[in-house]
C-alpha positions in Angstrom: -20.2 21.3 3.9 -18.8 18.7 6.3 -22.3 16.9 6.9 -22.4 17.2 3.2 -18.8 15.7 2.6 -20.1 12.6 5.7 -23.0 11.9 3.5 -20.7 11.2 0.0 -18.5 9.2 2.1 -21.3 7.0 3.4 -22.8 6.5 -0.4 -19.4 5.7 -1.7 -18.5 3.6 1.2 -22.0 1.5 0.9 -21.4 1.6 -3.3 -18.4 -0.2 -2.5 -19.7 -2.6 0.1 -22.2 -3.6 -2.6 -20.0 -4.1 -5.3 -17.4 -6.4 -3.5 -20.1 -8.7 -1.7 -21.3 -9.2 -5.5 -17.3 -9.9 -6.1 -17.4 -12.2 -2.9 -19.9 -14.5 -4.1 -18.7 -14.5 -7.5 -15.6 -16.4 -5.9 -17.3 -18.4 -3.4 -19.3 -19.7 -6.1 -16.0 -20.8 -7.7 -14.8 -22.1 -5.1 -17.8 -23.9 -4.4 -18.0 -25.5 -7.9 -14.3 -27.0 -7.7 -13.9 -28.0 -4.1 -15.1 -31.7 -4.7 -13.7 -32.0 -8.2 -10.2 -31.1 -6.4 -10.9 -33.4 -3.4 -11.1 -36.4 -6.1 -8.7 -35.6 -8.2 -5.6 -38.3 -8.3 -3.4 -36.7 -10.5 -1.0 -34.2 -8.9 -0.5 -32.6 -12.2 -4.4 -31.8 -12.7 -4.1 -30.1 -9.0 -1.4 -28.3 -9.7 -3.1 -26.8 -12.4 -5.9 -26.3 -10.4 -4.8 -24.3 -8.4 -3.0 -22.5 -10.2 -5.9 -21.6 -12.1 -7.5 -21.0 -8.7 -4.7 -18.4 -8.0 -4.8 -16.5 -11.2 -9.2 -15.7 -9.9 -7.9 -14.5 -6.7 -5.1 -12.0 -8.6 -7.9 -11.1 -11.1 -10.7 -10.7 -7.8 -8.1 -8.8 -5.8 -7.5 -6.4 -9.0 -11.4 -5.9 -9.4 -11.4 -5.2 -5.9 -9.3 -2.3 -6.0 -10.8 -1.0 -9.2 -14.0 -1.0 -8.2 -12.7 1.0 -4.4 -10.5 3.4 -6.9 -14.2 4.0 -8.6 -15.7 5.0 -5.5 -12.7 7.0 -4.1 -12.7 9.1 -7.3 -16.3 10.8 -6.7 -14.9 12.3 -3.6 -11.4 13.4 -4.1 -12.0 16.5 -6.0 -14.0 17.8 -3.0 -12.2 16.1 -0.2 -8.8 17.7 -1.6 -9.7 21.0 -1.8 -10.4 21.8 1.6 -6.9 22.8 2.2 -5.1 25.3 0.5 -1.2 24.1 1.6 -2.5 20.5 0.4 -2.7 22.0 -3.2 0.9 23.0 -3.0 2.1 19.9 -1.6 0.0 18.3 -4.8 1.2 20.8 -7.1 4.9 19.8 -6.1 4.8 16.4 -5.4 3.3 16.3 -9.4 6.2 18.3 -10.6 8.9 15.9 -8.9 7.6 12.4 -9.6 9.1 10.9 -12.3 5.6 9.3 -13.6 6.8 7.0 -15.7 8.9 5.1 -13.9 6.5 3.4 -11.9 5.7 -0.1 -11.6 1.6 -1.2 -12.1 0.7 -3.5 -9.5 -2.1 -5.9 -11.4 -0.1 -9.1 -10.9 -0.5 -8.9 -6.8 0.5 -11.9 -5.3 1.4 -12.8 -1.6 3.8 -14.8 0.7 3.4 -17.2 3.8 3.3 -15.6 7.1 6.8 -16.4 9.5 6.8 -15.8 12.8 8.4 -12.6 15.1 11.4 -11.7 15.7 13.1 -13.8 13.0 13.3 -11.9 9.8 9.7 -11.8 8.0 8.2 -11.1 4.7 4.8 -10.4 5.8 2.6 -10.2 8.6 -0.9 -9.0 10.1 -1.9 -5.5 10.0 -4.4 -3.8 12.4 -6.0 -0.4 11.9 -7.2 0.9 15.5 -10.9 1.1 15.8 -11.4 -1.3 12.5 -12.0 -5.4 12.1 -10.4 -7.3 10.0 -13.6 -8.0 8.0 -14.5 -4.4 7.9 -11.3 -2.0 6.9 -11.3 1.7 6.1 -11.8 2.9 2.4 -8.9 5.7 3.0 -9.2 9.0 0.8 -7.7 12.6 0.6 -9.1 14.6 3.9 -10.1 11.7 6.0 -8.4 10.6 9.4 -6.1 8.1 9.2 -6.2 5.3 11.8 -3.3 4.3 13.9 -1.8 1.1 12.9 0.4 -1.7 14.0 2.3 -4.5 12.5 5.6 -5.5 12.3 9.0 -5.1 10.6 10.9 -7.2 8.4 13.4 -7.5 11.3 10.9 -9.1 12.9 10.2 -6.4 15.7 6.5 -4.7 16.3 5.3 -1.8 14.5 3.4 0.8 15.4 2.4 4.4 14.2 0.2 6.7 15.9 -2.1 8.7 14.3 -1.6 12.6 14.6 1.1 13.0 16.2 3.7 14.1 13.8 4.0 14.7 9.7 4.1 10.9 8.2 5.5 10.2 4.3 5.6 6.3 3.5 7.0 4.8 0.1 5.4 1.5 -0.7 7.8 -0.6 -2.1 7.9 -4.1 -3.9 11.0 -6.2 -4.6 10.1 -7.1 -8.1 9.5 -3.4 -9.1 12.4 -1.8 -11.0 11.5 1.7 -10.3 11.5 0.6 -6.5 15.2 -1.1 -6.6 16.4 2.1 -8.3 14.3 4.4 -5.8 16.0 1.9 -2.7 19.6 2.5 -4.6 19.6 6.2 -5.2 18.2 7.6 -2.1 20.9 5.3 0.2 23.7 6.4 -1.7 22.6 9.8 -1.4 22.7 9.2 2.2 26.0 7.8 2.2 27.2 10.7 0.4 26.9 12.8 3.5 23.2 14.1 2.6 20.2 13.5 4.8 16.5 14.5 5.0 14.7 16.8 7.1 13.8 16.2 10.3 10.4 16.3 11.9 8.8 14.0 9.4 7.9 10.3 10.3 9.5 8.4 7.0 8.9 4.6 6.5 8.8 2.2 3.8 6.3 -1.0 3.2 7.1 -3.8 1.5 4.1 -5.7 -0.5 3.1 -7.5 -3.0 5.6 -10.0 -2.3 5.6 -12.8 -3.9 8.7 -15.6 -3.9 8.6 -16.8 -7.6 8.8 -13.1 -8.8 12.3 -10.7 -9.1 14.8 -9.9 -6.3 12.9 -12.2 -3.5 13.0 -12.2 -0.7 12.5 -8.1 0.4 14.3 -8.6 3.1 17.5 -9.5 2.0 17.3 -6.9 -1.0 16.7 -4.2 1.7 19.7 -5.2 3.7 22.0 -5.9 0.6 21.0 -2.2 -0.2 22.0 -1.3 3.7 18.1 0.6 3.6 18.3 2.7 6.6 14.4 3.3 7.4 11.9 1.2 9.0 10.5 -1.4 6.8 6.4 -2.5 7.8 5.4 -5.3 5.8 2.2 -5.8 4.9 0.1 -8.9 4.9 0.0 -11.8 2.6 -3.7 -10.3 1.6 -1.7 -7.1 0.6 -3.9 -5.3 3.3 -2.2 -1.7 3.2 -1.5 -1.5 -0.2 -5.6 -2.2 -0.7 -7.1 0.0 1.9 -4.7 3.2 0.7 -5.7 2.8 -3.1 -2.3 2.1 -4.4 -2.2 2.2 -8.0 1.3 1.8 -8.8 4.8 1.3 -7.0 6.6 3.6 -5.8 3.5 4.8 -4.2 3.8 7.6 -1.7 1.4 8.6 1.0 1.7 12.0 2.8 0.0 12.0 6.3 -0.5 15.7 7.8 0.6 16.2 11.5 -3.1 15.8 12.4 -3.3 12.6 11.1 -5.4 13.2 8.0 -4.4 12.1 4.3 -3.3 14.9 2.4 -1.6 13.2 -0.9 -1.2 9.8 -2.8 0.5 9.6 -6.1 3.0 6.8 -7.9 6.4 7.2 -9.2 10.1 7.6 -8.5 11.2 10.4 -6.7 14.7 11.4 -6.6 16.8 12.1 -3.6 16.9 16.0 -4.0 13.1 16.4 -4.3 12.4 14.0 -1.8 14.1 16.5 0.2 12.1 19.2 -0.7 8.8 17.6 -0.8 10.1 16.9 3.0 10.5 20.9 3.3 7.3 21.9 1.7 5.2 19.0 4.5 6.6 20.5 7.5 6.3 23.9 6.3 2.5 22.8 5.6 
């Protein structure tokens, strides 16, 4: 069963490889085509436009991107996520809780310049341990997660280990309604006396940030909300948001205490069943 379960990952991950160097060229040859005419160009209005234009193919390339890696990922999950019995429970539950339809899609992806540690930052490189930057993880239900390091938006370094203790993270974005309400409810939960369960390693990630969009920067909404949790921010290529599938925002991941995914799913989740989606991992 396992060399079996090897063998679909290595299809899917070489299906996916294929696809997105056939997505790669497809925008090379773009950018091929319209280099010189942009080098010429005199007007500043044209190459305004032109890049803009530009931008809009790397938001639609990006989205095929994780389409096509959402395609791939979908021929294994039903397999991959039934190897473990408690990881249907948690599924079951975390299914019952979310409040599906407050979720934000996340088609318009766009990104922000890099700014320098420890000042406060908006995004920043992410490494996976064991991975290049040219050659990240496809993550799915039931594989092994890799450690990963980055930094806050305080500025500070980041890293978690893989294995070492339950994980949940809540991607966030600051343009995402659903998001601002999930930020707002659960801190004034926690200022109502109310906390969460210890023994679970809960952090947020801030992405798909983008400056012309809602409630920019993330970093200022987060502290003007007085968010108590550590804050990774991922990079302006939207890295971590990418190589874990997200498909909508909130997005929650649920890590196992040996380091493998167990759940990924969209949608608010309020403070009460946060709570007990906390209970049900630790008691997995």
């Amino acid at each position: 069963m396992a060399l079996a379960a090897k063998k679909i990952v290595t299809i899917a991950k070489n299906t996916y490889q294929k696809n997105t160097d056939h997505m790669h060229g497809k925008i090379n040859s773009y950018c091929n085509a319209h280099r010189h005419d942009e080098q010429q160009t005199i007007d500043n209005h044209s190459l305004i436009h032109k890049k803009r234009v530009f931008g809009d193919f790397l938001n639609k390339f990006h989205l095929w991107q994780r389409r096509l890696r959402r395609a791939n990922e979908l021929r294994l999950t039903a397999y991959l996520f039934l190897r473990s019995r408690p990881l249907l429970a948690i599924a079951g539950l975390l299914a019952a809780l979310l409040l599906l339809a407050a979720a934000c899609g996340s088609d318009n992806d766009n990104t922000t310049s890099q700014a320098p540690a420890p000042q406060v930052v908006e995004s920043a490189p992410i490494a996976f341990e064991g991975y290049q930057a040219d050659d990240l993880p496809v993550l799915l239900e039931g594989q092994k997660i890799p450690s990963i390091t980055g930094t806050t938006i305080n500025g500070s370094p980041f890293e978690w280990v893989s294995g070492t203790t339950p994980t949940v993270m809540v991607f966030l974005a600051h343009w995402c309604p659903a998001c601002r309400n999930e930020v707002a409810e659960l801190t004034r939960w926690l200022d109502d006396g109310n906390s969460l369960p210890e023994g679970v390693d809960f952090f947020s990630v801030s992405t798909l940030v983008h400056p012309d969009r809602d409630n920019y920067p993330p970093s200022q909404w987060l502290k003007d909300e007085k968010w108590p949790f550590d804050v990774l921010v991922d990079d302006p290529e939207n890295t971590l948001s990418s190589v874990f599938g997200l498909t909508g925002t909130p997005f929650w991941v649920i890590i196992d205490g040996n380091g493998f995914l167990s759940i990924r799913s969209s949608g608010q989740l309020r403070p009460e069943n946060l709570h007990q989606l906390f209970q049900k991992v630790l008691a997995s």
